[in-house]
C-alpha positions as CSV (number, residue, x, y, z in Angstrom):
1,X,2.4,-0.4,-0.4
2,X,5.3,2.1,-1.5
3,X,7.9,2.8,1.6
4,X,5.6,6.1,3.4
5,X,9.3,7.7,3.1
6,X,8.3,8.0,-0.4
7,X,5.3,10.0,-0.3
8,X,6.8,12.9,1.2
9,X,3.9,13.5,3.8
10,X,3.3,17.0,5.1
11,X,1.0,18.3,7.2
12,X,-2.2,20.3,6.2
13,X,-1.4,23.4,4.5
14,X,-2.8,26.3,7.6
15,X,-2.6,23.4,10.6
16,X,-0.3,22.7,13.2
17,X,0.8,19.3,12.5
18,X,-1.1,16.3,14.8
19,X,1.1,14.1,16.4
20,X,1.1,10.4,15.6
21,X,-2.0,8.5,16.1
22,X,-1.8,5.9,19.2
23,X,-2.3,2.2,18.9
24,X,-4.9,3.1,21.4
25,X,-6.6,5.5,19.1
26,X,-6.8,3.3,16.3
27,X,-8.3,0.4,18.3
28,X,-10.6,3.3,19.8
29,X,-11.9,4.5,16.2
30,X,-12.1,1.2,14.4
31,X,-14.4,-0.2,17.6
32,X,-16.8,2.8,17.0
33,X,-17.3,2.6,13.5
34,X,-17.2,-1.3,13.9
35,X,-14.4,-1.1,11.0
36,X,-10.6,-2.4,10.4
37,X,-8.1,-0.3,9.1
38,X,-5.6,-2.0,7.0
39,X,-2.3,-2.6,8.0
40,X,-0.7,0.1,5.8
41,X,-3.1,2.8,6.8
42,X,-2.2,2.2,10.4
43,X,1.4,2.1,9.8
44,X,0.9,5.6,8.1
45,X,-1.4,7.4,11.4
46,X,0.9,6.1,13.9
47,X,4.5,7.8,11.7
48,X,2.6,10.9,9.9
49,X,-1.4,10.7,11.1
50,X,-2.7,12.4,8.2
51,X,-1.4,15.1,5.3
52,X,-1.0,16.0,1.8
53,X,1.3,13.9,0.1
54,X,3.7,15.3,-2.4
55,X,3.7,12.4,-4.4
56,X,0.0,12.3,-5.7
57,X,-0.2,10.1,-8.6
58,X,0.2,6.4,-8.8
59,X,-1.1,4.1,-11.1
60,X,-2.0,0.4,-10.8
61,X,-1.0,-2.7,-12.6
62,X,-3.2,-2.6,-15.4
63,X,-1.8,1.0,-16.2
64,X,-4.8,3.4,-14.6
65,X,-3.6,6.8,-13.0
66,X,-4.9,7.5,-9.1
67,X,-4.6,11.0,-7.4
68,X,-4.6,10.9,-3.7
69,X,-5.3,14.8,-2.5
70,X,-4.6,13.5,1.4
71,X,-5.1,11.3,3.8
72,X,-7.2,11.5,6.9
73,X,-5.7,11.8,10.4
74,X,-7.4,10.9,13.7
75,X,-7.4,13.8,16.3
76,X,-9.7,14.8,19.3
77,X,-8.5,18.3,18.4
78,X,-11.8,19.6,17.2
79,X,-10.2,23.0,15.0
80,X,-8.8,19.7,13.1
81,X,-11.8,18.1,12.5
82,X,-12.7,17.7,8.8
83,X,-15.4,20.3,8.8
84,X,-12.8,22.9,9.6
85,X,-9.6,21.8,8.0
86,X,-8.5,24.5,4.9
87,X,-9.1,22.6,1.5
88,X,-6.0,20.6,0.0
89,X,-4.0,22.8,-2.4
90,X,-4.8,22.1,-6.1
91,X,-3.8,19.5,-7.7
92,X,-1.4,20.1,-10.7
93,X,-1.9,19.3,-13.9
């Protein structure tokens, strides 16, 4: 995984940043939807827990181009819930 640094995370565009995710938290969510986060994807909730990263593209080793719009935070704020977050901004082209 690229160092998160690199990514330039920010919070959702509208939102009031969340504050890092707990160990706790993580535990809590992976036991309730009987799933492991891996190790990077923790690493990222517990510095940033969520946002739109300004670094968007990436491509893979055989040379195919991924967007990443944003990544998904854990919060028991419930305006912050997916349902009611404001959509990413557009991706550029």
């Amino acid at each position: 995984m690229r160092n998160l640094s690199e990514l330039g995370i920010i919070p959702y565009p509208g939102t009031i940043p969340e504050n890092p995710a707990s160990k706790q938290a993580i535990v809590d969510f992976e036991a309730k939807f009987h799933a492991k986060l891996p190790d990077a994807y923790r690493d990222m909730l517990q510095q940033f827990n969520g946002g739109v990263p300004k670094l968007k593209y990436f491509h893979t080793k055989s040379g195919r181009r991924w967007v990443v719009n944003d990544f998904f935070s854990l919060s028991t704020n419930r305006s912050a819930t997916l349902e009611r977050r404001p959509p990413c901004p557009a991706t550029p082209k």
